[in-house]
C-alpha positions in Angstrom: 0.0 0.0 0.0 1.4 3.4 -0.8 1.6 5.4 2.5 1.9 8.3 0.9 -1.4 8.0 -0.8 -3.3 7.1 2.4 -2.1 10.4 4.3 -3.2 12.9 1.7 -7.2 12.8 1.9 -7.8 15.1 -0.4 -6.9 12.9 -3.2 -8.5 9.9 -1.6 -11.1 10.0 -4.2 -9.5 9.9 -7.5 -6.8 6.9 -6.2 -7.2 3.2 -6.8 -5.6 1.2 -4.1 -6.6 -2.3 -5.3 -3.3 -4.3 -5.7 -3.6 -5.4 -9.0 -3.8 -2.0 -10.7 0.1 -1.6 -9.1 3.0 -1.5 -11.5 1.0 -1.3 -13.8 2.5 2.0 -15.7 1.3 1.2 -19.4 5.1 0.6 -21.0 7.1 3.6 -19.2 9.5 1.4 -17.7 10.6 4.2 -15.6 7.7 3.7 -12.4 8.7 1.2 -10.0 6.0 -1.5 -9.1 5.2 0.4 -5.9 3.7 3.4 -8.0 -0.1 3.3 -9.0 -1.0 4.0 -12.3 -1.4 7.5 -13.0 -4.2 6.8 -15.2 -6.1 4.6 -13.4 -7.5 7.1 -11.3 -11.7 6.8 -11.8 -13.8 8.1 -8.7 -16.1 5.6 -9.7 -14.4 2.7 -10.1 -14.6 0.2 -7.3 -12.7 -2.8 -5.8 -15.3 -5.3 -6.4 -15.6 -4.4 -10.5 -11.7 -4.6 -10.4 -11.6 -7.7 -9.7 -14.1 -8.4 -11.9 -12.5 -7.0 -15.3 -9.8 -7.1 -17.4 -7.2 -4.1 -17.6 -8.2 -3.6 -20.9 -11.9 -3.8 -20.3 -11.5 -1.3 -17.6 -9.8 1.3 -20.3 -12.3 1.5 -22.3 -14.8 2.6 -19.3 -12.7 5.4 -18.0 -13.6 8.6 -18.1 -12.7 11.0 -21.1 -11.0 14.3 -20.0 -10.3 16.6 -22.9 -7.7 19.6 -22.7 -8.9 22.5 -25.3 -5.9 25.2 -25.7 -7.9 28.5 -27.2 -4.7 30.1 -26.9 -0.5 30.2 -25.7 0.4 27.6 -28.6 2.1 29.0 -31.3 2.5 32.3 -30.2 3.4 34.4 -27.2 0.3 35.7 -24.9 -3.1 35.3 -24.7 -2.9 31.9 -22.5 -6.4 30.2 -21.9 -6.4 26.4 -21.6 -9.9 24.6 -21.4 -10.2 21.5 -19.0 -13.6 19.4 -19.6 -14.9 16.4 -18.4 -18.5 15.3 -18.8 -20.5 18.1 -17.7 -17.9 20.0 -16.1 -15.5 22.6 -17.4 -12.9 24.6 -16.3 -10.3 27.2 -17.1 -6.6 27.7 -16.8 -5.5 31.9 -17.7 -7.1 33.9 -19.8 -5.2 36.3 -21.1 -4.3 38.7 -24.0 -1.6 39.5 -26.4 -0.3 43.1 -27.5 -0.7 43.8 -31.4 2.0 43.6 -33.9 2.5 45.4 -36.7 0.3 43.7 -38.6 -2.9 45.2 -36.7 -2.7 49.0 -36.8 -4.4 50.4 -34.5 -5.7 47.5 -32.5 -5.1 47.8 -28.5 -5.0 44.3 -27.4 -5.6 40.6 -28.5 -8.2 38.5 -26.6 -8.7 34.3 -27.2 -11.6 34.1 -28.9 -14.6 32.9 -26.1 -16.8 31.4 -28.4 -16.6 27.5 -27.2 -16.7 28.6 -23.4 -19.9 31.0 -24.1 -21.5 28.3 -25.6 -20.8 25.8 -23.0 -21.2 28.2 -20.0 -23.5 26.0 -18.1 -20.2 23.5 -17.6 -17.9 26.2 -16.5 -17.5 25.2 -13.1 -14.8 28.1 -12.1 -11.4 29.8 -13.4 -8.0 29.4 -12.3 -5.1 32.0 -12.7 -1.4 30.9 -12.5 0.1 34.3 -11.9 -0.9 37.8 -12.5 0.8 38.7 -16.0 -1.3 40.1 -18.2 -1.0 37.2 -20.9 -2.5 35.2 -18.1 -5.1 37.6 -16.5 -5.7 40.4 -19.1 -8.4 39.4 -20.8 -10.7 38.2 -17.6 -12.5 41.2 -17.8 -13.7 40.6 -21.3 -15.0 36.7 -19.9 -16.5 37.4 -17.2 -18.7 40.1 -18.8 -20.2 36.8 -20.8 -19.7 34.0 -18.4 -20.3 34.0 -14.6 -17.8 32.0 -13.3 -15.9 32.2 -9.8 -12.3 32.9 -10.2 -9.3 31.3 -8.1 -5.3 32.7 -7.5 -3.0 33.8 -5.5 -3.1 36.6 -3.5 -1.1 38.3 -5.5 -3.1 37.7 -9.0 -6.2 38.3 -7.2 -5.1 41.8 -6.1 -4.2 42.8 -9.6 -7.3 41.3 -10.9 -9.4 43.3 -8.4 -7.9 46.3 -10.4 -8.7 45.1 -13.8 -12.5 43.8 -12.7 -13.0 47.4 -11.0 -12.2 49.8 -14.3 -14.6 47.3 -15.9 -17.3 47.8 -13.3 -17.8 44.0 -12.8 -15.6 43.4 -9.6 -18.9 43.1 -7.5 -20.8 40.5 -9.8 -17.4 38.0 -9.9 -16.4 35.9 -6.7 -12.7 36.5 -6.6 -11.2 33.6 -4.1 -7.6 33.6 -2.7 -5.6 30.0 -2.6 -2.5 28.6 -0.9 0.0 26.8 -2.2 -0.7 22.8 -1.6 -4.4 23.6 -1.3 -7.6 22.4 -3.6 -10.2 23.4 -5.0 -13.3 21.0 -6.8 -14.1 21.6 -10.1 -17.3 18.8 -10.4 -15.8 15.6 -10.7 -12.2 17.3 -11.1 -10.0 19.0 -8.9 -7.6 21.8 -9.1 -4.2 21.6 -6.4 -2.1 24.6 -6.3 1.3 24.3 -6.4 4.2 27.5 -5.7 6.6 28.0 -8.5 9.0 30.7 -8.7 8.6 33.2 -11.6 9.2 37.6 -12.5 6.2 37.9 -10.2 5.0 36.7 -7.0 2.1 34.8 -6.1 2.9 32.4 -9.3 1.3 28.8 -8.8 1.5 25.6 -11.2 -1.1 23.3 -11.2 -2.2 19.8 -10.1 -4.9 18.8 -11.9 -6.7 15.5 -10.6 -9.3 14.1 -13.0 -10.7 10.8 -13.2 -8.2 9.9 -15.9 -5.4 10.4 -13.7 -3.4 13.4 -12.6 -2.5 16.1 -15.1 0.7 19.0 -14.1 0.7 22.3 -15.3 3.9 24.1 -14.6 2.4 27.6 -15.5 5.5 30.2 -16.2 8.1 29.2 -13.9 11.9 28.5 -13.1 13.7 27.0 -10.6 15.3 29.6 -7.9 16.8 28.4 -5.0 17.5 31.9 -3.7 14.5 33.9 -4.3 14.1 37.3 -3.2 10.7 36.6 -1.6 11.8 33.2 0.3 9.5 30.9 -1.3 11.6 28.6 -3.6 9.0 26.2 -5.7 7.5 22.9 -4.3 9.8 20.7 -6.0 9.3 18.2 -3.0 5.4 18.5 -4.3 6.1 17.8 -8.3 8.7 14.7 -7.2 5.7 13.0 -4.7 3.1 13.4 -7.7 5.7 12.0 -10.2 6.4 9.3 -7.7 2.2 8.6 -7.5 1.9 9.0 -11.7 1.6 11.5 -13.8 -0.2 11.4 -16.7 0.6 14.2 -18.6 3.2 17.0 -17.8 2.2 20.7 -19.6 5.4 22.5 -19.3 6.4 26.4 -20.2 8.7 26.2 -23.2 9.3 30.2 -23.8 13.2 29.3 -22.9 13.2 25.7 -24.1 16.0 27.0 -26.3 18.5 28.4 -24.2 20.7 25.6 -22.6 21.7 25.7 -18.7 19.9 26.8 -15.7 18.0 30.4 -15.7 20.1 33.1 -13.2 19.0 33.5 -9.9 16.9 37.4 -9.6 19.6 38.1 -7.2 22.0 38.1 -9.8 20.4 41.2 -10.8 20.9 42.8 -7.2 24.1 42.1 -7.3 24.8 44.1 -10.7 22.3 46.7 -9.6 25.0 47.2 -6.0 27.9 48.2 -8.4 25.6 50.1 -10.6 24.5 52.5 -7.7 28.3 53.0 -6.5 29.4 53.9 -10.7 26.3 56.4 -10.7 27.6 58.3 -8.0 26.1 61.5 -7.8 24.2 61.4 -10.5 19.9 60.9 -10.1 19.3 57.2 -11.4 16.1 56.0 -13.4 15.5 52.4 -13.9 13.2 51.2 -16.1 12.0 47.5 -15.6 8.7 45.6 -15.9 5.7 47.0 -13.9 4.7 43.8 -12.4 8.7 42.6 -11.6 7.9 43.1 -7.5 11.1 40.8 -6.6 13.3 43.3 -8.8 11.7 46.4 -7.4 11.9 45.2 -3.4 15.9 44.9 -4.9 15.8 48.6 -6.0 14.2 50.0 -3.1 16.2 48.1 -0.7 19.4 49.4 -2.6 18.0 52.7 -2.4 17.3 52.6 1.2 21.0 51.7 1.7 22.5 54.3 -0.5 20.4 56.9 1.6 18.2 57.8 -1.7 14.5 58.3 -2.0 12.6 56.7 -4.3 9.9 57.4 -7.1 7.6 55.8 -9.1 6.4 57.0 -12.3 3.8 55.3 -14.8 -0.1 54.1 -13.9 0.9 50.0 -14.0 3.9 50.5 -12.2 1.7 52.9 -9.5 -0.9 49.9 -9.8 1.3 47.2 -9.2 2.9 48.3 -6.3 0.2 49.7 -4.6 -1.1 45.9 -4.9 2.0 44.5 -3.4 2.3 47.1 -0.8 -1.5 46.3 0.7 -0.8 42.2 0.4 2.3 42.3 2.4 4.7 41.3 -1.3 6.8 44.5 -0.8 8.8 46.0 1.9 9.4 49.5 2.2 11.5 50.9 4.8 9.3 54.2 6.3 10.1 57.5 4.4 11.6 56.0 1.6 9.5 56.5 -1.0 8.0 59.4 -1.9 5.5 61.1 -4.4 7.0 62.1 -7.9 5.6 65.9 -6.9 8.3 66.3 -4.5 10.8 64.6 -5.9 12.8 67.6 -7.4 12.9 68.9 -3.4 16.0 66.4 -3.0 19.3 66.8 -5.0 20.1 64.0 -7.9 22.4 61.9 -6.2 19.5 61.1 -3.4 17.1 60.1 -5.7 15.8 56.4 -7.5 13.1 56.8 -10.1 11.9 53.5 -11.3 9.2 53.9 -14.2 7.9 52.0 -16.7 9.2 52.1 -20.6 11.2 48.7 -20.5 9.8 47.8 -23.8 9.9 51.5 -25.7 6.5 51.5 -25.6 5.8 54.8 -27.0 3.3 56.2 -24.5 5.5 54.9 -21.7 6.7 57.2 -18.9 10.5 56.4 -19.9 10.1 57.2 -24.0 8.1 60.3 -22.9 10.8 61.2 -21.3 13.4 60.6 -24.0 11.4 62.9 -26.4 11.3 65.3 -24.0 7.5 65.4 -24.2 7.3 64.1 -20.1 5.7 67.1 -17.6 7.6 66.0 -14.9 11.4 65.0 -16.0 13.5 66.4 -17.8 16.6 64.4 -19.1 20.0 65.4 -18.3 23.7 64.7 -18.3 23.3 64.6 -14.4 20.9 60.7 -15.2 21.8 57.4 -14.6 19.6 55.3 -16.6 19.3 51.7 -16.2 17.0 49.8 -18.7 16.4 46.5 -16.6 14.8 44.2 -19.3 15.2 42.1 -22.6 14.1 43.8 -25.7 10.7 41.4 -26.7 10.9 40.0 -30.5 9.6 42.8 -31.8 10.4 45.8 -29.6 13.7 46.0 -30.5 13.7 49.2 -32.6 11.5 50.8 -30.4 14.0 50.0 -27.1 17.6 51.3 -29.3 15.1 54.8 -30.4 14.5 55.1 -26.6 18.0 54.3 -25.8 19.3 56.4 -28.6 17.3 59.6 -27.8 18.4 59.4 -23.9 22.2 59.1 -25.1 21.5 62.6 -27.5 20.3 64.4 -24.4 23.9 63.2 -22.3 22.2 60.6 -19.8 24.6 57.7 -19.5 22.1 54.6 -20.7 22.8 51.0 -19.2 21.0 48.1 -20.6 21.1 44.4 -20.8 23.5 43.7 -23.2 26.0 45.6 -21.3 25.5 44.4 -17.6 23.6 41.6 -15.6 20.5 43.8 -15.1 17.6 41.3 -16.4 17.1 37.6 -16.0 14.2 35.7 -17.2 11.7 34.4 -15.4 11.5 31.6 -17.6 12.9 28.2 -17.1 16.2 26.9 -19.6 16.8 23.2 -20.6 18.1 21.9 -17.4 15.2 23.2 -15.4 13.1 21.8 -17.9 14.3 18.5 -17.9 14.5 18.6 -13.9 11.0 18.9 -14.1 10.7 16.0 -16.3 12.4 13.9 -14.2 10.4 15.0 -11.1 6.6 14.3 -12.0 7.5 11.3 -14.9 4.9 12.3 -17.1 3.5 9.5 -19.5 2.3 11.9 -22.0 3.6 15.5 -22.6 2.4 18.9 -23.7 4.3 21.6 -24.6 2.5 24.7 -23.8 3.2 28.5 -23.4 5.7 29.7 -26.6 6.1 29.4 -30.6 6.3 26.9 -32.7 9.9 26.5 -32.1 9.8 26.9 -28.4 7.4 23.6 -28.4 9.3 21.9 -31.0 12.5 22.4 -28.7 11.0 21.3 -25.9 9.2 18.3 -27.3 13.4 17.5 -28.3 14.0 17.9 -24.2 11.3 15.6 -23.9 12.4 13.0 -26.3 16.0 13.2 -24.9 14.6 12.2 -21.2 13.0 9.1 -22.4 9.0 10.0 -23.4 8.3 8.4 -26.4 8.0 10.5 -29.7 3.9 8.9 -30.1 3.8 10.4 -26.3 4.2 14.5 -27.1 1.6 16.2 -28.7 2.2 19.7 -30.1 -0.9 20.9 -30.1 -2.7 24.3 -32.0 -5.3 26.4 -30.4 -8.6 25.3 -31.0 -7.5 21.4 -30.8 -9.3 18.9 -28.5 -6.4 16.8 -27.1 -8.5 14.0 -25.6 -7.1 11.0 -23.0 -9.0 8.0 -20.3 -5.6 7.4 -19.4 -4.7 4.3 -22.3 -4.5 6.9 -25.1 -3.8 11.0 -25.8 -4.9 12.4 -29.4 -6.6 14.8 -31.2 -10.1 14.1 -31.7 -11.3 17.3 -32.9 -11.5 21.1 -33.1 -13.6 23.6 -31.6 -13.7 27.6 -32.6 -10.5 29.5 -31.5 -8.9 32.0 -33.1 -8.4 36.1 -32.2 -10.6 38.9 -31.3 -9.3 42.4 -31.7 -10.5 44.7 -29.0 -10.2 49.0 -30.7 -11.1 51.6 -28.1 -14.6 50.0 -26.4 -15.0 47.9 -29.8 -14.5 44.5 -28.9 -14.8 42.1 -32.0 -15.6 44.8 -34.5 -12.2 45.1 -36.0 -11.7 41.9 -38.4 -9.6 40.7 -41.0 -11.3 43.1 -43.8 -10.9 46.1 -41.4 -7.2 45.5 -40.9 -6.5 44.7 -44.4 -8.1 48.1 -45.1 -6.1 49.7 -42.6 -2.9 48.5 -44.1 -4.1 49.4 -47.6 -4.3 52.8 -46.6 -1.3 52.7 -44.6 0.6 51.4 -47.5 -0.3 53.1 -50.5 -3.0 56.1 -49.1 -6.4 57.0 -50.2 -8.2 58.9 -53.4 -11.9 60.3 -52.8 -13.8 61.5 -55.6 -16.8 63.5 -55.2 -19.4 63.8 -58.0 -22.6 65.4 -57.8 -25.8 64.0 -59.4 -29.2 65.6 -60.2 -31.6 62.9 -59.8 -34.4 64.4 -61.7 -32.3 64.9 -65.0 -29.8 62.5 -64.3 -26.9 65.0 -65.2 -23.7 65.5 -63.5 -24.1 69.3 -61.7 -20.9 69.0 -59.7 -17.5 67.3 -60.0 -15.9 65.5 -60.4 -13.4 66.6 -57.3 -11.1 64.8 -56.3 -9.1 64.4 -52.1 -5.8 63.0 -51.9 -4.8 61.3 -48.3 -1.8 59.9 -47.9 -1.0 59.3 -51.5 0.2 62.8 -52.7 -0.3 65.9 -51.8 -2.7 67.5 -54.8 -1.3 70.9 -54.6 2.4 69.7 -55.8 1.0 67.2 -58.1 -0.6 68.9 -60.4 0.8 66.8 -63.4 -0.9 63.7 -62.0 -4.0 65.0 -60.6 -5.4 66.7 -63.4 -5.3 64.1 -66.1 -6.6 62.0 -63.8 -10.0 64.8 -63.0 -9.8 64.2 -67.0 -10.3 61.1 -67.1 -13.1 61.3 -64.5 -15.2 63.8 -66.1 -14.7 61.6 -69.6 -15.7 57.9 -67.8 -18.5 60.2 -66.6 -19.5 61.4 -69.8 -19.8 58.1 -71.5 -22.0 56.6 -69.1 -25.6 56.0 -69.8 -28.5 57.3 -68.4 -29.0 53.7 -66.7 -25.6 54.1 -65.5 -26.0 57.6 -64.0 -29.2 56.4 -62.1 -27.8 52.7 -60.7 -24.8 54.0 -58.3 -23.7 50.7 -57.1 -21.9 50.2 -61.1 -21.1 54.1 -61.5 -19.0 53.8 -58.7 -17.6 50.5 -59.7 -16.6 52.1 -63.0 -15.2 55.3 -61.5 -13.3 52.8 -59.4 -12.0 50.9 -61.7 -11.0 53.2 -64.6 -8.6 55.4 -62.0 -7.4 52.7 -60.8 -5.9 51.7 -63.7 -4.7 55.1 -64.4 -2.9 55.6 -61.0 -1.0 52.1 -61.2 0.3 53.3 -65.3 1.9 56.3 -63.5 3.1 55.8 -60.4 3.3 51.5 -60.1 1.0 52.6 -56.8 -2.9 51.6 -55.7 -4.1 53.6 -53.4 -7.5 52.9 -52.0 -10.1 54.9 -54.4 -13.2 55.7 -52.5 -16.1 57.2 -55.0 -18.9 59.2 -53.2 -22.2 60.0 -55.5 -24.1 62.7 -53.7 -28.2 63.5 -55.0 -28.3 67.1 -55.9 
């Protein structure tokens, strides 16, 4: 009998003790005989049947659980995993992405909600694994359409408060704190909390214990033996469930490519210590991530040290570590920090300013400040400026223009190519495979990067032992369905991306960005023409409004052939043509289209307005 089984109740329901089910591990020759299958797990399966049956026979009854990523795979962000079994559903982040440059315009990226809002009397509650916004940002936009309770970390649920309030829900949504090691039942599944360490605190994997055995989800983590808020993860917790069965392991791959271990965040203390003593008297701004508490508790303890006060500029970082502040994540010695209205009372040499602006974002606090365009700060050859993050693919020219303009004004610029003042909160190749090795998994997911990340970290997996048939890179929208015996695809459901635009959520599509980048790309033509609808005669026009294709005034040579050939197309059209505007326009359309390409090898978007006169 496996003691360790008999002295954790809460999992008393979904483990078979019945001797003949040990050892039996379904070809991972890795369990010892003392382990119970992982997947053998069915609340209702009794002694008295197992005796009964054959282990085959018994597969086939098992309960179905199916995993439904709508998004996180293939792509960086929105992260919202679907967990269904029978008639009860669950689900793991949901959160949103930032636009490329391929959506002008757009604000954010959502998952698309479609399969939950359809199933909605399933969804049993909501689990958060941290409180980054590609894990919580778009809960607001769910829980407006679903009513669903919603379980984190104290942490996560702070900074969801935040979010739920500015969308004037936070009183209709049940909001629930949990503890690391503790569980919560999601109809005949169960949800175990687990601490792992990560850029933020309060992040939790997950133990998920269905009838089909026990699925981990590491959430974003790495593995820090020295972190800066003393709680390093629950290895001890992943080993005892590997040693128990795990059926399938769904691991963070962002950093599956990077060999080695992932630095320790006091690494960055440590470079931060010689940082302060080079600035000397000099006022220093660091720009980091808003929701980086560990790195900020490192500034302001520095600061503190070093006699300086400190300031924060920029809403999310104000946000953030307000949050941490009121939940007891951040220490602040008494007088230390201080509002940004007083801080040009002190001399530079006692002041820290930490702000947001990491990224170059171009509303940030720290590029406003670059272009001079900030109301507060003013950049000087008396700033030490530390940039305390790694350029996201994407950001990179927007980071070297901050970086660039800050040099031009004299500040001295440090940033993470030059010194050890970022480390990821992402676990590398050893970490990866340590987890591996820990929970055993029979079946494995790669979840949480691009297609190479999971492709890399399907290789880890392949290199500890899982069988190639066993890892399943999976798409958004896929039904990955297991009883334990197998793991496939069975199907798809509707998944995909909705484009939130000011208060537009959904509205902005495909044709709508395609427009956008029409007009973007190669500008727009209106011509105006003027119709009287009792004679069907043309009384006015054709004019003709250049935007963003050239400016008409200096180019005369190319506008007025062009009001030429408008007035002629005009002039050979019938009276049937004159009085059915859907094929006037059409022909306008098409006849300066033609023209504009001959001259200029350009198409700008032609948009003909008829008005009745």
């Amino acid at each position: 009998m496996n003691n360790n089984k008999q002295s954790d109740p809460k999992r008393k329901k979904f483990t078979v003790r019945h001797p003949a089910h040990r050892g039996h591990q379904q070809g991972r020759n890795h369990h010892t005989k003392k382990n119970s299958a992982p997947h053998a797990q069915n609340p209702q399966y009794t002694q008295k049947s197992a005796s009964l049956q054959t282990p085959k026979k018994r597969e086939q009854h098992r309960t179905p659980i199916r995993i439904i990523p709508l998004g996180g795979l293939n792509e960086i962000g929105k992260n919202m995993t679907v967990f269904e079994c029978c008639n009860d559903m669950f689900i793991l982040d949901c959160g949103l992405a930032f636009p490329d440059s391929e959506m002008p315009g757009v604000d954010i990226v959502l998952p698309d909600f479609t399969y939950v809002e359809r199933n909605a009397d399933k969804l049993r509650g909501i689990v958060i694994t941290h409180g980054h916004e590609d894990h919580i940002g778009g809960l607001a936009y769910l829980l407006k359409k679903v009513n669903a309770p919603v379980y984190g970390s104290g942490m996560a649920i702070g900074l969801i408060k935040h979010k739920l309030e500015e969308h004037g829900i936070l009183n209709k949504v049940s909001l629930n704190v949990m503890e690391s090691r503790k569980t919560i039942k999601m109809g005949c599944m169960a949800v175990e909390f687990i601490n792992v360490n990560h850029s933020i605190p309060g992040a939790m994997g997950m133990a998920i214990h269905t009838p089909a055995g026990v699925l981990v989800h590491t959430g974003d983590f790495k593995v820090d033996f020295t972190p800066i808020d003393g709680g390093p993860i629950d290895l001890a917790r992943f080993g005892e469930l590997g040693s128990r069965g795990v059926l399938a392991l769904m691991s963070d791959s962002t950093n599956a490519e990077r060999p080695g271990y992932t630095q320790s965040e006091h690494k960055v203390g440590e470079s931060f210590d010689k940082l302060f003593t080079k600035a000397g008297n000099r006022r220093i701004i660091i720009a980091t991530f808003s929701s980086n508490i560990h790195r900020v508790q490192q500034i302001i303890n520095l600061a503190a040290k070093t006699g300086r006060k400190v300031a924060v500029l920029g809403r999310s970082m104000i946000n953030v570590i307000t949050t941490a502040l009121e939940l007891g994540y951040l220490e602040v010695p008494k007088n230390t920090i201080i509002d940004i209205e007083n801080m040009n009372q002190y001399p530079p040499e006692q002041i820290v300013l930490i702000t947001t602006g990491s990224q170059g974002e171009p509303m940030s606090a720290l590029t406003r400040m670059a272009m001079h365009d900030h109301k507060k700060v003013n950049i000087t050859p008396m700033d030490f400026i530390i940039i305390s993050a790694t350029p996201i693919p994407g950001n990179e020219k927007h980071v070297t223009k901050v970086v660039n303009e800050l040099l031009k004004s004299g500040a001295e610029v440090v940033y993470e190519a030059m010194y050890e003042v970022h480390v990821s909160g992402h676990a590398c190749q050893e970490e990866l495979k340590l987890m591996m090795a820990l929970t055993r998994p029979k079946y494995f997911i790669p979840v949480h990067g691009e297609y190479k990340h999971l492709v890399k970290a399907r290789n880890i997996a392949l290199e500890m032992g899982i069988p190639n048939e066993n890892v399943i890179i999976g798409s958004i929208g896929n039904v990955i369905e297991t009883d334990g015996s197998y793991m496939r695809v069975v199907s798809q459901v509707p998944a995909g991306r909705v484009l939130v635009d000011g208060l537009g959520v959904g509205d902005v599509g495909s044709i709508v960005l395609r427009d956008r980048k029409h007009l973007a790309e190669d500008g727009l033509i209106i011509v105006v023409v003027g119709i009287d609808k009792a004679t069907n005669t043309v009384v006015a026009g054709p004019d003709m409004i250049s935007r963003g294709f050239v400016y008409v005034r200096e180019a005369e040579e190319l506008m007025a052939p062009a009001r030429q050939l408008m007035c002629h197309t005009l002039s050979e059209c019938s009276i049937y043509e004159l009085r059915e505007w859907t094929s006037l326009k059409t022909k306008l359309r098409d006849a300066l289209s033609d023209f504009i390409y001959s001259k200029t090898k350009r198409s700008p978007m032609i948009l003909p307005i008829i008005m009745e006169i």
